[in-house]
C-alpha positions in Angstrom: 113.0 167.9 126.6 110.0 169.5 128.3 110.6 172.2 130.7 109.1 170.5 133.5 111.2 167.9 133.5 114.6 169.3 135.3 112.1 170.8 138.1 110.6 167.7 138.4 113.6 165.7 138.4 115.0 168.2 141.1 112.0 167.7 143.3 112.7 163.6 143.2 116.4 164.2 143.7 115.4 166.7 146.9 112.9 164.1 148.7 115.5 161.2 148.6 118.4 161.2 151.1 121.2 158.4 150.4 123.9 157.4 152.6 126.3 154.3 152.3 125.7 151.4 154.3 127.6 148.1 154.6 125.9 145.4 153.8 122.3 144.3 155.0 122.0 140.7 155.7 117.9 140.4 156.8 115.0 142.2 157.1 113.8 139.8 159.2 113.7 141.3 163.0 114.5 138.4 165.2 117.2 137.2 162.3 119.4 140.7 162.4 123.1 140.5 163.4 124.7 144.0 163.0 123.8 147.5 163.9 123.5 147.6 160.0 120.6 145.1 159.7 119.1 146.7 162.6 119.1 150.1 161.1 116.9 149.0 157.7 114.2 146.6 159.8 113.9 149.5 161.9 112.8 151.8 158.9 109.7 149.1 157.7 109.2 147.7 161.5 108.6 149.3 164.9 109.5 147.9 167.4 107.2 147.9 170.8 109.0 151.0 172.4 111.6 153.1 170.8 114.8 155.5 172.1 113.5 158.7 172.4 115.5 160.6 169.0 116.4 164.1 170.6 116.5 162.9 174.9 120.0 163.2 176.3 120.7 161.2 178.5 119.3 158.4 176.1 115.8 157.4 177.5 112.9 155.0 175.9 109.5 156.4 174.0 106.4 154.9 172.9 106.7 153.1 169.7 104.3 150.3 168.9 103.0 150.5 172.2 103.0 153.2 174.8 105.1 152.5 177.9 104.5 149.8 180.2 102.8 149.5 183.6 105.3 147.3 185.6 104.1 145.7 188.9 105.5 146.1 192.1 107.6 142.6 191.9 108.8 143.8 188.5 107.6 140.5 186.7 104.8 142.0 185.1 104.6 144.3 182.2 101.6 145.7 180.5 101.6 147.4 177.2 98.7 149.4 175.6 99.2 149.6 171.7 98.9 152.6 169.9 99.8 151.1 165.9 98.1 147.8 165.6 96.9 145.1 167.1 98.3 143.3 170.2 98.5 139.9 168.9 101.4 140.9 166.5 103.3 141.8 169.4 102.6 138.6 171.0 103.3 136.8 167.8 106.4 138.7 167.4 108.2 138.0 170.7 106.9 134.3 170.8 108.6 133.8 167.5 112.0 135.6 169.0 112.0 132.8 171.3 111.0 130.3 169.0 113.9 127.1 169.3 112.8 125.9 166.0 114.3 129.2 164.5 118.0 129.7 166.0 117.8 133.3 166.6 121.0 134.9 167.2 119.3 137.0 169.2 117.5 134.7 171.3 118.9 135.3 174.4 116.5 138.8 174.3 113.6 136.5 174.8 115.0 134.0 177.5 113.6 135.9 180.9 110.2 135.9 179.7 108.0 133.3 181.0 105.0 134.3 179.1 103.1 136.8 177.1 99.6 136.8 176.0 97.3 139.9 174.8 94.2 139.9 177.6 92.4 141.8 174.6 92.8 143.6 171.5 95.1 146.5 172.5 96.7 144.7 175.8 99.7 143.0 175.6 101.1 141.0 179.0 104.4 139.8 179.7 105.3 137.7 182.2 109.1 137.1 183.2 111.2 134.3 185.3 113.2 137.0 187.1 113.3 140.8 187.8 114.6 142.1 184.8 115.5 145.9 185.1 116.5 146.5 181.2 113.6 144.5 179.7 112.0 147.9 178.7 115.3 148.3 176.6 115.0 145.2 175.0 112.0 145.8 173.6 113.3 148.6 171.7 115.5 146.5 169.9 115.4 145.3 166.2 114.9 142.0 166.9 111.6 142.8 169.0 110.6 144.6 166.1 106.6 143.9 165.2 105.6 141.7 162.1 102.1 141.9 161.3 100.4 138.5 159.9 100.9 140.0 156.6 104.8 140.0 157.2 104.3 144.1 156.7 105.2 146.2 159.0 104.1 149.6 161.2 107.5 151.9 160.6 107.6 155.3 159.0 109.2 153.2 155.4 108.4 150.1 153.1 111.3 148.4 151.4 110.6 149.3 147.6 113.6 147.9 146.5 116.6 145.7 147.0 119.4 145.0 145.0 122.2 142.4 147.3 125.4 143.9 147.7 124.1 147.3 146.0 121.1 149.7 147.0 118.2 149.7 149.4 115.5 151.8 148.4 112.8 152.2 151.3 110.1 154.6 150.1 108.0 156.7 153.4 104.3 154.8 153.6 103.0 158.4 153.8 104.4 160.9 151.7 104.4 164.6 152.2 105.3 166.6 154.6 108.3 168.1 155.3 110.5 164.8 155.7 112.1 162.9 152.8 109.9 160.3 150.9 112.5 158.0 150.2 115.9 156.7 151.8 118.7 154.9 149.5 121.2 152.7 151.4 124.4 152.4 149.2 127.1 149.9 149.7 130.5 151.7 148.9 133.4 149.9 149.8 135.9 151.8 149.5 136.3 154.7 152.1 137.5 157.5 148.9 134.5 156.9 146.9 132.0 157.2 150.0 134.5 161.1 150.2 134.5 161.8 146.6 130.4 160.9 146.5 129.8 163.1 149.6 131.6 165.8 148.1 129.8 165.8 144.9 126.4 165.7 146.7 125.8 162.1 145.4 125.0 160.9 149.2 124.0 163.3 152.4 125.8 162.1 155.0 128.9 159.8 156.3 128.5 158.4 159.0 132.3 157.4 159.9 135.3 159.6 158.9 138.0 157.6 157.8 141.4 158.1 159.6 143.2 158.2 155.9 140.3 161.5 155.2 140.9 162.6 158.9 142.9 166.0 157.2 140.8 166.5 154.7 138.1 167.3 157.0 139.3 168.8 160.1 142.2 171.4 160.4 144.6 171.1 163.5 142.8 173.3 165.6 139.7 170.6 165.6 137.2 172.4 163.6 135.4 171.2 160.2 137.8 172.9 157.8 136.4 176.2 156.2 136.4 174.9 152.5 133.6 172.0 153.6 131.7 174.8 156.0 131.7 176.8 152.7 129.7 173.9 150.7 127.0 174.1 153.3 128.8 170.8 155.1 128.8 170.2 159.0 131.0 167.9 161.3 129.2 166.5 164.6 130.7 164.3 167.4 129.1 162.3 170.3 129.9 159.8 172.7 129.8 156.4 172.2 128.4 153.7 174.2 131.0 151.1 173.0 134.3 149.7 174.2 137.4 148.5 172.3 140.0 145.6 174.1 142.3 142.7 173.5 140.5 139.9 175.4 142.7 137.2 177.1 142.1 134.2 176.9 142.0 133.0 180.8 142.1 129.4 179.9 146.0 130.2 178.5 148.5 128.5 180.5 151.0 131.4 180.2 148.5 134.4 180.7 145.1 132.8 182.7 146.8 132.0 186.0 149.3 135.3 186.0 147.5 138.4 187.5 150.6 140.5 187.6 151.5 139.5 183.6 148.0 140.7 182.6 148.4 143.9 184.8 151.5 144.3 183.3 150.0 144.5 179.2 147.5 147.1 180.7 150.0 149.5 182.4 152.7 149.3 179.0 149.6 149.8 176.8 150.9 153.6 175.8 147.7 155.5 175.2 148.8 158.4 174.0 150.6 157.0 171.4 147.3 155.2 170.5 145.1 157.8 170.7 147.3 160.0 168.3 147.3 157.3 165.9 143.9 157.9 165.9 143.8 161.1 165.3 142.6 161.9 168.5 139.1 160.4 167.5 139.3 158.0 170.8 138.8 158.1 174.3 141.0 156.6 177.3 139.1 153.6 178.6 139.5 153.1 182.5 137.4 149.5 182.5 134.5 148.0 180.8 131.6 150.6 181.4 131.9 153.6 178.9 131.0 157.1 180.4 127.1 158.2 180.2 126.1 154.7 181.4 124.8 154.5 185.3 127.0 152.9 187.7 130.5 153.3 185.9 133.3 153.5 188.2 134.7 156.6 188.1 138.2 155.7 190.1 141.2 156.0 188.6 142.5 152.7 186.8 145.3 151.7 188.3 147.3 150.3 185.9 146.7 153.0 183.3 150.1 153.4 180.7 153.1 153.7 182.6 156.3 151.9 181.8 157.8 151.8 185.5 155.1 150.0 186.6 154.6 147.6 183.8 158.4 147.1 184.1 158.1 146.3 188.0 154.7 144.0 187.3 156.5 142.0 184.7 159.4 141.3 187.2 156.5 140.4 189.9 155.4 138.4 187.2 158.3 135.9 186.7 159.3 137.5 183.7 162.1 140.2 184.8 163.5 142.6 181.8 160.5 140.7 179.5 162.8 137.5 179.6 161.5 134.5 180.9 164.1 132.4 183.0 163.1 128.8 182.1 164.5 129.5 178.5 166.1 132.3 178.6 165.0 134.1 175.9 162.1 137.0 175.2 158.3 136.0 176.4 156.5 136.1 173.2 152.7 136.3 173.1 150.2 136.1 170.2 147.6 138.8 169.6 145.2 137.5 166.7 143.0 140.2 165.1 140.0 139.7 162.4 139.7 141.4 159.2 143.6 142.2 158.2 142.7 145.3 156.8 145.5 148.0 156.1 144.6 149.9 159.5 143.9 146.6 161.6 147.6 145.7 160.7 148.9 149.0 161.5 147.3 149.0 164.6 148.8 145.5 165.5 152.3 146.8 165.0 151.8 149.7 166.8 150.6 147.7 169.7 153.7 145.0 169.2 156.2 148.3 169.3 154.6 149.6 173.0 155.5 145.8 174.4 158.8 145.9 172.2 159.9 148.0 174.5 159.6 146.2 177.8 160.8 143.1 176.5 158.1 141.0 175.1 157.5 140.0 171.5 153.8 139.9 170.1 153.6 138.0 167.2 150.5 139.1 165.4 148.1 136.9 163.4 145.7 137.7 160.9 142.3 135.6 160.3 139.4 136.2 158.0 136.4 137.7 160.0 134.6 134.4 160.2 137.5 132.7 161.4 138.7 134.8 163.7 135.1 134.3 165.4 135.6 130.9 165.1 138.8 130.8 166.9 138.0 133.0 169.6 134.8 131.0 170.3 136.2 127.6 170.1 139.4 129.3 172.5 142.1 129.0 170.4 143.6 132.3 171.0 145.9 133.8 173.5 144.5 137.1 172.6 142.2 138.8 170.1 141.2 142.0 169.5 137.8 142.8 170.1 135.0 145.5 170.6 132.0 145.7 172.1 128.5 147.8 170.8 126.1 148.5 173.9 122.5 147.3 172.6 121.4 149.9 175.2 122.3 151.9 177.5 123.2 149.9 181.3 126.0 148.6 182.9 124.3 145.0 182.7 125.1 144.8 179.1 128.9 145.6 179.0 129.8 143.6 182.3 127.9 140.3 181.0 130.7 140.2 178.9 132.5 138.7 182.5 129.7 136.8 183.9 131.0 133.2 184.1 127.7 131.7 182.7 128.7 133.3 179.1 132.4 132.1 178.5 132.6 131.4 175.0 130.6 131.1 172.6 128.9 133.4 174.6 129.8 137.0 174.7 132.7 135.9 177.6 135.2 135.4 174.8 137.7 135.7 177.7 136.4 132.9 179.4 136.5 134.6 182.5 135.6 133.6 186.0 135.2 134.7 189.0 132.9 133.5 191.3 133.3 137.1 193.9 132.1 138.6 190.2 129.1 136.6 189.9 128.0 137.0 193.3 127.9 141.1 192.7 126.3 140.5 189.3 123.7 138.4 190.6 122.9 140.9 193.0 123.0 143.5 191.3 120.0 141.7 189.2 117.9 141.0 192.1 118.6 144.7 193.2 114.9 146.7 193.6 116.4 150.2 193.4 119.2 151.8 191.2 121.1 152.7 193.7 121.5 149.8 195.1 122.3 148.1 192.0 125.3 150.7 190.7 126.5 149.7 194.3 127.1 146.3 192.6 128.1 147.3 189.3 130.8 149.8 190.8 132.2 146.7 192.3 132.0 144.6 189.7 134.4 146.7 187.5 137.0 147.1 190.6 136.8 143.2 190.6 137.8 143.1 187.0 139.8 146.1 187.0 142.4 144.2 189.3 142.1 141.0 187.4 142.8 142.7 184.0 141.3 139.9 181.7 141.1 142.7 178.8 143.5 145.3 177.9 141.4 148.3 178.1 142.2 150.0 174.6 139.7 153.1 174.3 136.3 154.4 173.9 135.1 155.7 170.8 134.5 159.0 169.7 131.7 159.1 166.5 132.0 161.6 164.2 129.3 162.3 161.4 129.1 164.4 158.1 126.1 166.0 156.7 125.2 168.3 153.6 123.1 171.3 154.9 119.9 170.2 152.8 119.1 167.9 155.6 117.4 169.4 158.3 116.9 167.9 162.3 119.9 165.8 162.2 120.7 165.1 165.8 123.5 162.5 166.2 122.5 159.1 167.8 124.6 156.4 169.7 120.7 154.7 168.6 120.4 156.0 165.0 118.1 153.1 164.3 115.2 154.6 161.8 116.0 158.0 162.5 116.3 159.0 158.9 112.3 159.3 159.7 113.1 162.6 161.9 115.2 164.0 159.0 113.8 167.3 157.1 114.4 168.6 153.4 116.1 172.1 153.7 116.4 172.6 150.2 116.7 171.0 147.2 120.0 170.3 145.1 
């Protein structure tokens, strides 16, 4: 073999970073359905602005196009381009709203009432109502610009795509100091994503498995000194998300019973949960995660404790757990998506904290698809469900009780409440952010006291990464941010 061959395969190996990845379903923007498809079309694509990689709190960036000028009325956005020509941006969000096509994520496009481009590098839109997150929206995958060609304006190309396999995107410019090519793997199975990381087969993990949890941190918190040795690093940040088990409001048992659904809340036993979850979790005190303007900060009122839930379920009809009109144990029905080994330990845990005030929860396990199904057609008592912020407002976590989105919208509790909408509304028609959080706040005391969810946790996100890579910053957004990554050193 030649001798320049090792250096040179070394050199290759060093400008390619590889991660795992579930499963891509489109590169088509306005088409994407996961954080997943979201995070390839956002290699090959910009989108018109972006989330500014290394800003904490999270705030937006130019991308496509610098940031807008907004008129008084806040109907009126103008966008200067800076990557390409304005008409692809006009093309791209016409196309989001486009009937003819279904987009899943159609509802990102439904505020605007128009958009042209006055010339060459001006892009206008024009929307129905005062929209305060718009700017966020276009920062999203499915806004992404498509030029005429179908090629895009991001840092990447996609090389290469084999289904179910590997993603090769390869950097339209190379050189530099950042990696040339990207490889999205699709490892099922959580020990050979660990084993592979180990090895130095892949650079990073994005999730640490609760079955590797030991094997990575010792019990004083800190990345054990064997992986620090190997030139390995743990990082943690917030998450924007929220984990729950909706109710279904339209149950006969549940819907019209305040004091019942108060009741699951206050015997939910946290701490039992969170060690389960090896601490990776965070109490959740309502809908609206911390780091998001306008969360109530209150205490929640009916936060774990047994007395109360004891004393609620006897204010409830339901003394001791028993319900008089049979005479027997109220038994309940949590359904839950994806019976995975975890999901199913999780569900018995969570029947074992009711157990002991008297109620039985019978647990049912569906596929993924029809679970969704189910939940969206209504036939659930509960489910178990989570919720990813798209950005970073109170807006998008409490539309999730807004009465005009009851399933299939994102409403999967069917909740309504018309004091709700009222604050919601105005809280949309507020001019100033002040104002606004005044409403939000109020919103989540509304549905704090109505307790159509049983508030599980927040999320903590944990990452791995092998030293070669430099400027990692973790990312609630990590959407293309591979292209702020730097090679350290080579294998």
């Amino acid at each position: 073999m030649p001798s320049g061959v090792p250096s040179l395969l070394a050199a290759l190996l060093a400008a390619a970073f590889s991660r795992p990845m579930e499963r891509v379903s489109t590169m088509d923007p306005v088409m994407t359905r996961s954080m997943y498809d979201a995070q390839a079309v956002q290699l090959v694509y910009e989108t018109p602005l972006t989330v500014d990689y290394l800003a904490r709190p999270y705030r937006l960036a130019p991308g496509y196009c610098d940031m807008p000028k907004v008129d008084a009325d806040g109907l009126r956005y103008v966008f200067r381009t800076l990557h390409g020509p304005a008409e692809a941006v006009v093309a791209s969000l016409k196309r989001l709203g486009d009937p003819a096509l279904t987009s899943p994520n159609a509802w990102m496009a439904k505020e605007i009432a128009s958009v042209s481009a006055p010339d060459s590098a001006t892009v206008e839109v024009r929307l129905h109502r005062r929209t305060h997150y718009f700017p966020w929206l276009m920062a999203m995958a499915p806004a992404a610009v498509v030029g005429a060609d179908g090629e895009g304006t991001g840092p990447f190309r996609l090389a290469s795509w084999w289904k179910n396999h590997e993603m090769v995107f390869k950097r339209r410019q190379p050189g530099g100091d950042g990696f040339d090519e990207v490889r999205y793997l699709v490892i099922d199975d959580a020990s050979t994503q660990w084993l592979m990381f180990l090895k130095g087969e892949i650079d990073f993990l994005g999730e640490v498995s609760r079955d590797n949890w030991d094997s990575v941190v010792g019990p004083d918190g800190l990345l054990l000194p064997s992986l620090a040795k190997i030139g390995v690093s743990l990082h943690s940040t917030p998450s924007l998300d929220v984990l729950y088990v909706g109710i279904n409001m339209r149950d006969r048992v549940l819907g019209g019973n305040r004091s019942l659904r108060q009741a699951l809340n206050a015997a939910f036993d946290y701490p039992s949960w969170e060690r389960f979850y090896n601490g990776r979790i965070r109490e959740c005190d309502g809908p609206v995660p911390p780091g998001i303007g306008g969360r109530l900060e209150t205490p929640f009122p009916y936060r774990y404790n047994p007395e109360l839930a004891k004393r609620l379920l006897a204010e409830a009809g339901y003394p001791g757990g028993i319900d008089p009109a049979t005479g027997r144990r109220l038994s309940l029905t949590l359904t839950i998506g994806r019976p995975t080994q975890d999901s199913r330990e999780a569900g018995e845990l969570m029947a074992a904290f009711y157990d002991r005030v008297g109620i039985r929860l019978e647990l049912q396990y569906l596929t993924w698809d029809a679970f969704l199904r189910a939940v969206n057609e209504g036939h659930v008592q509960m489910f178990r469900m989570g919720w990813v912020a798209d950005y970073p407002d109170a807006q998008n976590l409490l539309q999730l009780f807004y009465s005009r989105n009851v399933s299939p919208g994102p409403n999967h509790a069917n909740y309504e409440n018309p004091e709700f909408d009222r604050e919601y509304d105005a809280a949309l028609d507020s001019a100033n952010e002040k104002e606004r959080n005044a409403h939000w706040r109020r919103c989540q005391e509304i549905v704090r006291e109505d307790c159509p969810w049983i508030f599980t946790n927040f999320n903590k996100n944990y990452s791995l990464i092998r030293s070669r890579v430099g400027n990692y910053v973790p990312s609630y957004f990590p959407y293309g941010q591979e292209s702020h990554y730097t090679v350290k050193e080579t294998r």
